[in-house]
Backbone as numpy.savetxt, mean C-alpha at the origin, in Angstrom:
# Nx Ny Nz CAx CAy CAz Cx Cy Cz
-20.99 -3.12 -16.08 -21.84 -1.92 -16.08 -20.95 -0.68 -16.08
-21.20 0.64 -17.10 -20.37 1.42 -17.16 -20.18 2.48 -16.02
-21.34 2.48 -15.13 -21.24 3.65 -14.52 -21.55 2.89 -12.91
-21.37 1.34 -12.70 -21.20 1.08 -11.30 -20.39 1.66 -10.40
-19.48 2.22 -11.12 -18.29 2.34 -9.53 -18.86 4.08 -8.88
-19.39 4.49 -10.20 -20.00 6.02 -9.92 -21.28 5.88 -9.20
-21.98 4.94 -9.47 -23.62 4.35 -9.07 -23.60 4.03 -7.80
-22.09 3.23 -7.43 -21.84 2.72 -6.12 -21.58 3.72 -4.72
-20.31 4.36 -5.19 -19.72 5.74 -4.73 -21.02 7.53 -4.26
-21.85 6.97 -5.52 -22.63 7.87 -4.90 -23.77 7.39 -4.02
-23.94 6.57 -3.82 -24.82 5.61 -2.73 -24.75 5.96 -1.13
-23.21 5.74 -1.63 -22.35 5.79 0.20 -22.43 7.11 0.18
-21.98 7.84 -0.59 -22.23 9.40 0.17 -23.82 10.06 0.41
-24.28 9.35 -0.40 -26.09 9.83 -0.17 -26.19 9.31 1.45
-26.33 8.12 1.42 -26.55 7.37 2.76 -25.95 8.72 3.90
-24.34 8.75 3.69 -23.42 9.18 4.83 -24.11 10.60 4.70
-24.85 11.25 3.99 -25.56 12.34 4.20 -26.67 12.70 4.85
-27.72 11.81 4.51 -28.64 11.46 5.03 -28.60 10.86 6.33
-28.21 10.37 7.03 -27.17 9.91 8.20 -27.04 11.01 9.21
-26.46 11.70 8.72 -25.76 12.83 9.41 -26.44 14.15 8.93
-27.43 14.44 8.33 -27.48 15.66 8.21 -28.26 16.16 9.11
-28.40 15.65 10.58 -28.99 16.63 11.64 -27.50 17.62 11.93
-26.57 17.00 11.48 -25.35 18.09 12.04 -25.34 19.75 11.65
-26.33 19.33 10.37 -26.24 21.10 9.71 -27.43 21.71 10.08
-27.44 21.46 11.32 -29.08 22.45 11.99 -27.72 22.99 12.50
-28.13 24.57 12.25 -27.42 25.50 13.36 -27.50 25.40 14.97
-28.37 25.27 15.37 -28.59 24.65 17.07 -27.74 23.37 16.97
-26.77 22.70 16.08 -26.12 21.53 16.78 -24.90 21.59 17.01
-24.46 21.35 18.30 -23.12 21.54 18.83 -22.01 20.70 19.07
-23.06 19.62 18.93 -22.37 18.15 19.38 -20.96 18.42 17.90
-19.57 16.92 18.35 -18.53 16.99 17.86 -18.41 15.64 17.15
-19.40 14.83 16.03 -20.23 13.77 16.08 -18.42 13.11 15.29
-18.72 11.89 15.75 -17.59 10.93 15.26 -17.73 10.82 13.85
-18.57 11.04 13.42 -19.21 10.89 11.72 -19.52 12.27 11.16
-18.52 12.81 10.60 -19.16 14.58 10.48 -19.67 14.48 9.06
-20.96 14.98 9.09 -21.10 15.41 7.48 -20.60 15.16 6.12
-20.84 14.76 5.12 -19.59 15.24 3.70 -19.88 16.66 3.48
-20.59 17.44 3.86 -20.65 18.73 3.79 -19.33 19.58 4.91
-19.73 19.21 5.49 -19.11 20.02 7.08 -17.53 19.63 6.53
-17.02 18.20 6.08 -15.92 17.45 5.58 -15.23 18.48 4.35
-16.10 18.75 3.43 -15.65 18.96 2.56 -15.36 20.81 2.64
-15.79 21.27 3.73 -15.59 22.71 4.30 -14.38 22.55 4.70
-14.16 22.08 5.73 -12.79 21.42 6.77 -11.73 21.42 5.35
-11.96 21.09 4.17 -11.18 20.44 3.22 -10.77 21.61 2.53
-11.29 22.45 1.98 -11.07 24.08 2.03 -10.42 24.70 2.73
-10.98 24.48 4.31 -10.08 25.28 5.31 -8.82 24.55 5.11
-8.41 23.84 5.14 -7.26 22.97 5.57 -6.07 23.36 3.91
-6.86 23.67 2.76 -6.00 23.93 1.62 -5.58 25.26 1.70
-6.23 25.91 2.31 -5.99 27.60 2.23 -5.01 27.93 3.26
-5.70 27.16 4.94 -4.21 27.76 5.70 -3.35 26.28 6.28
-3.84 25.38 5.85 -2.93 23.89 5.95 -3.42 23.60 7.04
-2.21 22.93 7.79 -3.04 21.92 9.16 -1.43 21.90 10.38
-1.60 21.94 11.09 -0.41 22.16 11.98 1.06 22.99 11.28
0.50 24.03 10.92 1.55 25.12 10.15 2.41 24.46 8.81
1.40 23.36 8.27 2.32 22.78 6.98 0.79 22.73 6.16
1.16 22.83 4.98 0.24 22.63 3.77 -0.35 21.41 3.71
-1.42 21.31 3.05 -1.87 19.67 2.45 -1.55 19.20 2.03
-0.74 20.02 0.99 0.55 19.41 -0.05 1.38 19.00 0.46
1.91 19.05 1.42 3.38 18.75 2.08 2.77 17.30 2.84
1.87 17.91 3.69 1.23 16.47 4.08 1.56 15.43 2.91
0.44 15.31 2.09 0.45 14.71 1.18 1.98 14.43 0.40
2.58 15.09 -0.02 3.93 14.59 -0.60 4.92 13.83 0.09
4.58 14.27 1.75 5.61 13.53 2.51 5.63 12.43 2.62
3.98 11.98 2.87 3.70 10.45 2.81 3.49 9.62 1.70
3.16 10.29 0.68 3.79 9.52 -0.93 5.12 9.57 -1.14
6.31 10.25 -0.84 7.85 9.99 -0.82 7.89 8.76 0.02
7.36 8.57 1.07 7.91 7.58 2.10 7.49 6.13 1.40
5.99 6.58 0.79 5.29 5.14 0.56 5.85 4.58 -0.88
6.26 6.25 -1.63 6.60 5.16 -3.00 8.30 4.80 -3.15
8.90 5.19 -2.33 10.26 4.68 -1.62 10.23 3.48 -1.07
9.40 3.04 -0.34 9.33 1.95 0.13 9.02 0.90 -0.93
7.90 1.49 -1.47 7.32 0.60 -2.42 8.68 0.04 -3.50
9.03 1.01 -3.75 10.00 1.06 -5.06 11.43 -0.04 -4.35
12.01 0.44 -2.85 12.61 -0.39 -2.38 12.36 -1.81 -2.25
10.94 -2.55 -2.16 10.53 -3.82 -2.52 10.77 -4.47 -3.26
10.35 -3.68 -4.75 10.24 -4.07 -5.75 11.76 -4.56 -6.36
12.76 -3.91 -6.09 13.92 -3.90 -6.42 14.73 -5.25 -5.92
14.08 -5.09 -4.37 14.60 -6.50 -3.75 13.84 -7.67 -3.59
12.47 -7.76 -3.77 11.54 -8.79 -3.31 11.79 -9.83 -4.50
11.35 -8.94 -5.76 11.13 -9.64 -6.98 12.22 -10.30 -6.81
13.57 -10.27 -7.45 14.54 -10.92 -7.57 15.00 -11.63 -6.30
14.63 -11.28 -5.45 15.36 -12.43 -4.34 13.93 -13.33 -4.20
12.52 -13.00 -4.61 11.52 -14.16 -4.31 11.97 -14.86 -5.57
11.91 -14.79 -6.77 11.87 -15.43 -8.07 13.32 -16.46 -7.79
14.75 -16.05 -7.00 15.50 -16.65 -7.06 15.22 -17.82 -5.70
14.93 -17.47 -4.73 13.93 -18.59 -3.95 13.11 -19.40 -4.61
12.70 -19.07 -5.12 11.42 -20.36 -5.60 11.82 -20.97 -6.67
13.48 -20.73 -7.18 14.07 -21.74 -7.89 15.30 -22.31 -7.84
15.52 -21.73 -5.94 16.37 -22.34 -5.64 16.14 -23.26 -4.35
15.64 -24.67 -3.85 15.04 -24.33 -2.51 15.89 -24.18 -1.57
16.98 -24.25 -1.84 17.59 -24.60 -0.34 18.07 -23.01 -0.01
18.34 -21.90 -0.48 17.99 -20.65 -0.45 16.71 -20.24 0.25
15.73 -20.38 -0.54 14.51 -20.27 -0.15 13.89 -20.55 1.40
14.81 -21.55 1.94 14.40 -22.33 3.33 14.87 -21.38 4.27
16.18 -20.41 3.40 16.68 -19.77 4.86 15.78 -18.53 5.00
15.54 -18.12 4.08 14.27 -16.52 3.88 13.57 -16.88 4.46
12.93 -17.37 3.80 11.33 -17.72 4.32 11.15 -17.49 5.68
11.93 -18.21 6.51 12.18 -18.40 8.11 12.12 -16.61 8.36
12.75 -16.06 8.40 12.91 -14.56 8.44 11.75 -13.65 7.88
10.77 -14.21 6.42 9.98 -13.18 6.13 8.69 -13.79 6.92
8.33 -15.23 7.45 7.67 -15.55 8.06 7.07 -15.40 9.79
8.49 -15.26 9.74 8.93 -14.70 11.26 8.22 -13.36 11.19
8.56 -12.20 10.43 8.32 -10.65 10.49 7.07 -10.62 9.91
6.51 -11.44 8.64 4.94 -10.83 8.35 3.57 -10.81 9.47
3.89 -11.28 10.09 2.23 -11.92 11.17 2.61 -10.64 12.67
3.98 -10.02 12.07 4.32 -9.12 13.35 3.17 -7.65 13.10
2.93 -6.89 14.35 2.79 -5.69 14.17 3.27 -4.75 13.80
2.92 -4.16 12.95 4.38 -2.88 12.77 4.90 -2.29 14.26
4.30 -1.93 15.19 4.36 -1.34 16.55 5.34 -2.09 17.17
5.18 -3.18 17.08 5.77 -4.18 17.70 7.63 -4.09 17.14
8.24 -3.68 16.22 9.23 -3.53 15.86 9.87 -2.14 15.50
8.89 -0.98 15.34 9.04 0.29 14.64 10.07 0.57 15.46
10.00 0.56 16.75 10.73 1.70 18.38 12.18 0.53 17.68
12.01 -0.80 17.43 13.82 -1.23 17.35 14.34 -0.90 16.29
13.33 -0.22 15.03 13.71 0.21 14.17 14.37 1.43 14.29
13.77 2.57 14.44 14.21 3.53 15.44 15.40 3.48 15.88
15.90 2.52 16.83 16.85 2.32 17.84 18.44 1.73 16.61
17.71 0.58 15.89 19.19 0.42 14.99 19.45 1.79 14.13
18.90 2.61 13.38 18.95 3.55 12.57 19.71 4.38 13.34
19.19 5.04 14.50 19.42 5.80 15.26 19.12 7.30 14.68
17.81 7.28 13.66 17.13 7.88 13.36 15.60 8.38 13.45
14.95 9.58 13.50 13.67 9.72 14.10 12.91 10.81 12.24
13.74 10.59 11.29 13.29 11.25 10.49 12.89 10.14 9.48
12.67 10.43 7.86 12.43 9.37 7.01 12.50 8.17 7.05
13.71 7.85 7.85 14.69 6.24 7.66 13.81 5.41 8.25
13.43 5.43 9.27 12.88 4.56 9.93 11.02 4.33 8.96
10.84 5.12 8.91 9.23 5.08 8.42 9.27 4.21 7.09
10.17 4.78 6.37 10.20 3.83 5.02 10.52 2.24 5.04
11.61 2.29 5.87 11.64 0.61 6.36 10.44 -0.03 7.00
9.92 0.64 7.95 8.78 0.33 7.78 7.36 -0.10 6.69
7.72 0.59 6.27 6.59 0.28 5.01 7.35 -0.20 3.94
8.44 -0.49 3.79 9.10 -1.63 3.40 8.72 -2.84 3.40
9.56 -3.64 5.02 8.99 -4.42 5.42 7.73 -4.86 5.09
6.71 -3.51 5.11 5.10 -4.29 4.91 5.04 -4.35 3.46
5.44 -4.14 3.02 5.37 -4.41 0.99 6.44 -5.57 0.99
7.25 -5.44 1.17 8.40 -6.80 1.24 7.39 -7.80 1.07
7.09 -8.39 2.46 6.68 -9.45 2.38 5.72 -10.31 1.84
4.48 -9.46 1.44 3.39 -10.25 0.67 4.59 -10.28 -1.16
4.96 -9.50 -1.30 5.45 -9.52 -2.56 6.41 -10.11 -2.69
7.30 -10.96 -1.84 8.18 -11.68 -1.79 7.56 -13.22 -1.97
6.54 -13.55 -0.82 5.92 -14.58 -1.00 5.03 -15.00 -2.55
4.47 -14.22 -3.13 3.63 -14.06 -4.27 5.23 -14.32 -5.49
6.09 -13.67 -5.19 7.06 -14.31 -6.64 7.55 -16.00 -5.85
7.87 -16.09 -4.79 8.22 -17.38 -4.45 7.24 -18.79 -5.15
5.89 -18.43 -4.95 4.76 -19.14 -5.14 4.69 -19.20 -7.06
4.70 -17.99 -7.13 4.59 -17.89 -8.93 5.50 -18.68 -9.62
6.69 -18.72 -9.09 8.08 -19.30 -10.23 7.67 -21.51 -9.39
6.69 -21.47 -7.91 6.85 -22.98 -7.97 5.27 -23.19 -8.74
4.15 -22.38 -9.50 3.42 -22.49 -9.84 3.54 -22.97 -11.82
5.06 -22.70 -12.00 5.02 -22.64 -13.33 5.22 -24.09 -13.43
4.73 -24.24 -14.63 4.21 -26.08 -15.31 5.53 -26.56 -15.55
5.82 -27.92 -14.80 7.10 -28.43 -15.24 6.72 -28.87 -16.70
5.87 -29.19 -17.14 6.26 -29.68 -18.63 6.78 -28.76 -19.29
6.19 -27.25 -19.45 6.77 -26.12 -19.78 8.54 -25.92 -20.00
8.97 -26.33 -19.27 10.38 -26.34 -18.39 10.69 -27.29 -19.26
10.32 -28.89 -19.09 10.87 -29.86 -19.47 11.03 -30.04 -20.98
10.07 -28.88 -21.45 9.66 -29.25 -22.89 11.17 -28.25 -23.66
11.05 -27.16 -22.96 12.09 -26.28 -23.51 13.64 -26.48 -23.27
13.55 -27.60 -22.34 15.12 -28.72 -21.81 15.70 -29.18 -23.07
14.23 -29.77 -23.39 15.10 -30.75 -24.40 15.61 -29.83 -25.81
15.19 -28.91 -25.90 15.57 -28.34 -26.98 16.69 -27.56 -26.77
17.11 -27.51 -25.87 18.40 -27.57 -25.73 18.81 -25.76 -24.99
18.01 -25.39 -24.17 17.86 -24.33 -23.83 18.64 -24.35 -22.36
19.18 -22.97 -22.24 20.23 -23.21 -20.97 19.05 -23.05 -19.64
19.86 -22.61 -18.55 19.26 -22.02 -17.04 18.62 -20.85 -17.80
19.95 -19.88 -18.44 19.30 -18.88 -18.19 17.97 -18.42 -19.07
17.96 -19.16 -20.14 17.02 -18.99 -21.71 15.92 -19.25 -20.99
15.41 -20.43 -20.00 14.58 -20.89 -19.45 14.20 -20.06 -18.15
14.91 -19.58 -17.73 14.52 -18.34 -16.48 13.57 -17.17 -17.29
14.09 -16.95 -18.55 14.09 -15.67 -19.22 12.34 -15.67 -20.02
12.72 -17.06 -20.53 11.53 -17.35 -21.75 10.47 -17.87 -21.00
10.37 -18.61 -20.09 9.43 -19.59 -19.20 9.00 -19.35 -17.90
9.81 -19.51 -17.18 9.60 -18.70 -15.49 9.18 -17.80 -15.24
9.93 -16.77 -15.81 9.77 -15.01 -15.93 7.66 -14.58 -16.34
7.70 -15.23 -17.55 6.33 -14.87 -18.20 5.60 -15.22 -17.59
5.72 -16.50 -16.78 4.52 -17.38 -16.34 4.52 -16.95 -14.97
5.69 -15.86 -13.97 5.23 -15.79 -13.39 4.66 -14.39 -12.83
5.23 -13.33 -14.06 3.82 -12.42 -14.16 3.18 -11.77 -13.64
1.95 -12.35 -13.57 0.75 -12.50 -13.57 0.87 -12.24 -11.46
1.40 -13.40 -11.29 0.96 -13.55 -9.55 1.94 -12.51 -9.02
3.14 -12.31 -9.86 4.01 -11.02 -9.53 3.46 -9.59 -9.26
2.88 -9.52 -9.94 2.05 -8.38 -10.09 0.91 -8.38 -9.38
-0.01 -9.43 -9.28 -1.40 -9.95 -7.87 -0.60 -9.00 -6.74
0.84 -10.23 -6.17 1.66 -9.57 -4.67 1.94 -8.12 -5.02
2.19 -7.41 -5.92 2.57 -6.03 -5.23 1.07 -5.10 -5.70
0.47 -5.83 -6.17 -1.18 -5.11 -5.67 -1.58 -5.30 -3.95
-1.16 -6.33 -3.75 -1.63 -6.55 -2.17 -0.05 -5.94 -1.32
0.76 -6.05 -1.61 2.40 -5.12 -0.74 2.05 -3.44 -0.96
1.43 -3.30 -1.99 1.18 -1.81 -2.07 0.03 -1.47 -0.66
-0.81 -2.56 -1.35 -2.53 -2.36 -0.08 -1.78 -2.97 1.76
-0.98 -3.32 1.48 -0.48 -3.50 3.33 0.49 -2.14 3.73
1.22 -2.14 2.48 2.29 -0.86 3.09 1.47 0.50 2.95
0.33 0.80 2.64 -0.71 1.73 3.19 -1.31 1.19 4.22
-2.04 0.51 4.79 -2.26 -0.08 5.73 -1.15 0.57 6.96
-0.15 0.15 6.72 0.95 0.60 7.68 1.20 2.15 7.52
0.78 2.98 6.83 1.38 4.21 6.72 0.94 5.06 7.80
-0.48 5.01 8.47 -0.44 6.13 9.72 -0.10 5.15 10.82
0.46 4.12 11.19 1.35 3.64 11.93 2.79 4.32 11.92
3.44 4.42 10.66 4.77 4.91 10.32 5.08 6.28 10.81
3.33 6.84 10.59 3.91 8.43 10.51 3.10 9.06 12.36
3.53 7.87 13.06 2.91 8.46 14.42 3.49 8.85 15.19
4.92 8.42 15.22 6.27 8.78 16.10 6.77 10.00 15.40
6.95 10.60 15.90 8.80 11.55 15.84 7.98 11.93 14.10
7.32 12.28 14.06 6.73 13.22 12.56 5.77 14.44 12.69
6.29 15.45 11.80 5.61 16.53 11.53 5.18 16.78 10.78
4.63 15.89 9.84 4.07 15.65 8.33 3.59 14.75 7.87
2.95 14.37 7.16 2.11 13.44 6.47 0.56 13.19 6.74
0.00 12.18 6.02 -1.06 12.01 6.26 -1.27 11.29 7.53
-0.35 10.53 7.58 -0.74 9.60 8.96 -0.52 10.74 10.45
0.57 11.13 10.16 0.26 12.34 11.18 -0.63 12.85 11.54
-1.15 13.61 10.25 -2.38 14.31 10.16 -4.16 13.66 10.84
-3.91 12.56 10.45 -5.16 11.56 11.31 -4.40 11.32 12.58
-3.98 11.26 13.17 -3.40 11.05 14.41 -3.52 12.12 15.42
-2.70 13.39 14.68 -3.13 14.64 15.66 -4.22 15.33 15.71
-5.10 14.72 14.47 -6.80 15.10 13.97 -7.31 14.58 15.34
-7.03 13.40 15.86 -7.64 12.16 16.62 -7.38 12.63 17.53
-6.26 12.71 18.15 -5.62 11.83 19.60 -5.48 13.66 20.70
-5.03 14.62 19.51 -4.75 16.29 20.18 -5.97 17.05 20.20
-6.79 17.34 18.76 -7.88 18.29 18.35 -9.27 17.71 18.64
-9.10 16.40 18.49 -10.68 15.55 18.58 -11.23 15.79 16.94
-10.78 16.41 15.81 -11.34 16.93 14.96 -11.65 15.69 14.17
-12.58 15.34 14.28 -13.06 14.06 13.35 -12.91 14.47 11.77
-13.22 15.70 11.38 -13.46 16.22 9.90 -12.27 16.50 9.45
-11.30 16.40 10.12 -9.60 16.23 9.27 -9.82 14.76 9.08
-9.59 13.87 10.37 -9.33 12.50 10.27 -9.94 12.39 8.93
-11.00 12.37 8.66 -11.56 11.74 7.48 -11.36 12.19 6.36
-11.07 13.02 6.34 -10.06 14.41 4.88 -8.62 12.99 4.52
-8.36 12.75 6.11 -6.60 11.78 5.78 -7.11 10.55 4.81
-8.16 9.99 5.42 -8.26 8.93 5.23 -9.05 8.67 3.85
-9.81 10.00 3.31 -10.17 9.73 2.16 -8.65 9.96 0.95
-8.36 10.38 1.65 -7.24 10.87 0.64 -6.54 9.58 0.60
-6.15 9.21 1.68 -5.50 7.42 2.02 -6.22 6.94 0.70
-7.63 6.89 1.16 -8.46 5.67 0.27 -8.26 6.19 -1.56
-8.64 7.28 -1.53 -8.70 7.61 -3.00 -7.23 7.21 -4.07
-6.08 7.55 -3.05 -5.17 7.40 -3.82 -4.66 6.05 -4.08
-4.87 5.37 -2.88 -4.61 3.68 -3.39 -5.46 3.48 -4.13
-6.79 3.65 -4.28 -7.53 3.48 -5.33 -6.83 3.98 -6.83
-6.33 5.03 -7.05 -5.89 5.21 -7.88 -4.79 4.52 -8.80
-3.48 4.02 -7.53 -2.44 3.62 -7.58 -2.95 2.13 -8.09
-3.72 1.52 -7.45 -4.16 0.12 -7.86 -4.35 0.00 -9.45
-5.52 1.24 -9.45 -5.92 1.20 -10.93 -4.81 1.29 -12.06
-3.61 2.03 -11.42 -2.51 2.28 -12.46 -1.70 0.71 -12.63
-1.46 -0.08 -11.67 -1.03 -0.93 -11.94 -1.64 -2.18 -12.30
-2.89 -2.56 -12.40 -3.80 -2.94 -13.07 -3.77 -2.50 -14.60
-3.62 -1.54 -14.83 -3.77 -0.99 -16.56 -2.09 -1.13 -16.98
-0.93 -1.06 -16.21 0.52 -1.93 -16.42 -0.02 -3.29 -16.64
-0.81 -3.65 -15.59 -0.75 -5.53 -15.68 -1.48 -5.80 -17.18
-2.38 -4.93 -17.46 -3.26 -5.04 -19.05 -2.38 -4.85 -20.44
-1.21 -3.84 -20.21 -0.69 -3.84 -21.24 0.83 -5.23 -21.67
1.29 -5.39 -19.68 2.37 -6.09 -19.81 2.42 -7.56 -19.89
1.04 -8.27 -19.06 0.31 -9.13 -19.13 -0.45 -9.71 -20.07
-0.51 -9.47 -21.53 -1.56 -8.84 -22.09 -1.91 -10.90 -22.46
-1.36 -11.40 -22.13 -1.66 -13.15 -21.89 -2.36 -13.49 -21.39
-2.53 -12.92 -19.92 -2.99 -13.94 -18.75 -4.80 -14.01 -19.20
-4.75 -14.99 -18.59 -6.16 -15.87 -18.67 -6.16 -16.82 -20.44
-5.35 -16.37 -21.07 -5.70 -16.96 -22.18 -4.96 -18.81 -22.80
-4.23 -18.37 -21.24 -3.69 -19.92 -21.29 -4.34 -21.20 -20.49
């Protein structure tokens, strides 16, 4: 359907209007956990014109896309090639695993402060490893799985013709595993947001996660928090969609086998 995601999207905001619109009686004073998309989208104005704890929206915003697509980009660089070389090597593979298995099921909280402590940093360094870590690992596991998912006949067939390691890494492995390569850093992208107003709660004066945090925990201002978090939501939405329309052009196979 061409116009579901618009059909859908405007549903939830009708509802969340209807919901809440006793807030826009002038007699209401209350500080409701659920503010308006009206009252929201005022807050969203105020907040572009004179910013939000003496920094812009922009800065917000840029700080925590540097951190997230640093991280991201740091994954990608190391996951891919050290998962793809795991899952075709096992006895490699046995010693990782132990280590990314160990750290995925952790909290970020639970390690950030030792992160912190080895760096011996309270600025960028630490936050990006953080959201590292949380992209690391689903995207490490997803190439591990992809390269033991590819068809040994595939393999066996291109043996005999006399094809080396590497022709067969290149022509066979690689293509076939794609597809699930690209699945994991749709889901390493969706965890290392997940983790981002975790990252940005310590020792920061910027970002979005900040920004929902000191919305929350200092001002009570519910109508920032939700300014962070749509912005959170919209842009992974976006980011997804971009690598989805990569997976359409680079993929342009999958399902047809």
């Amino acid at each position: 359907m061409k116009y579901s995601k618009l059909i859908v999207w405007s549903t939830i905001i009708a509802i969340w209007f209807l919901l809440t619109i006793n807030q826009l009686n002038p007699d209401y004073t209350g500080n409701a956990y659920i503010p308006n998309p009206y009252l929201v989208i005022l807050k969203l104005f105020e907040i572009i014109r004179e910013g939000y704890y003496g920094i812009s929206l922009f800065k917000h915003i840029g700080s925590s896309f540097y951190r997230l697509l640093m991280a991201i980009l740091l994954a990608i660089i190391t996951a891919i090639p050290l998962g793809l070389l795991c899952g075709y090597y096992k006895k490699i593979e046995v010693f990782v695993s132990q280590i990314v298995n160990f750290l995925r099921p952790l909290p970020p909280l639970a390690y950030y402060t030792l992160i912190v402590l080895l760096v011996r940093s309270i600025d960028n360094e630490p936050k990006i490893i953080l959201l590292y870590i949380a992209a690391f690992c689903p995207l490490y596991i997803a190439c591990v799985m992809a390269v033991r998912q590819v068809k040994k006949d595939h393999i066996l067939s291109v043996k005999t013709l006399g094809a080396s390691n590497l022709q067969i890494f290149r022509n066979v492995v690689l293509p076939s595993s794609l597809p699930n390569i690209i699945t994991g850093l749709r889901t390493g992208v969706g965890v290392a947001y997940t983790t981002l107003v975790t990252a940005e709660i310590f020792a920061a004066e910027s970002g979005l996660g900040f920004l929902i945090f000191y919305a929350y925990e200092v001002k009570q201002d519910y109508a920032s928090v939700f300014i962070g978090i749509i912005i959170i939501g919209v842009s992974a939405l976006l980011l997804d969609s971009l690598i989805k329309t990569i997976e359409n052009k680079l993929v342009f196979w999958k399902g047809l086998a």
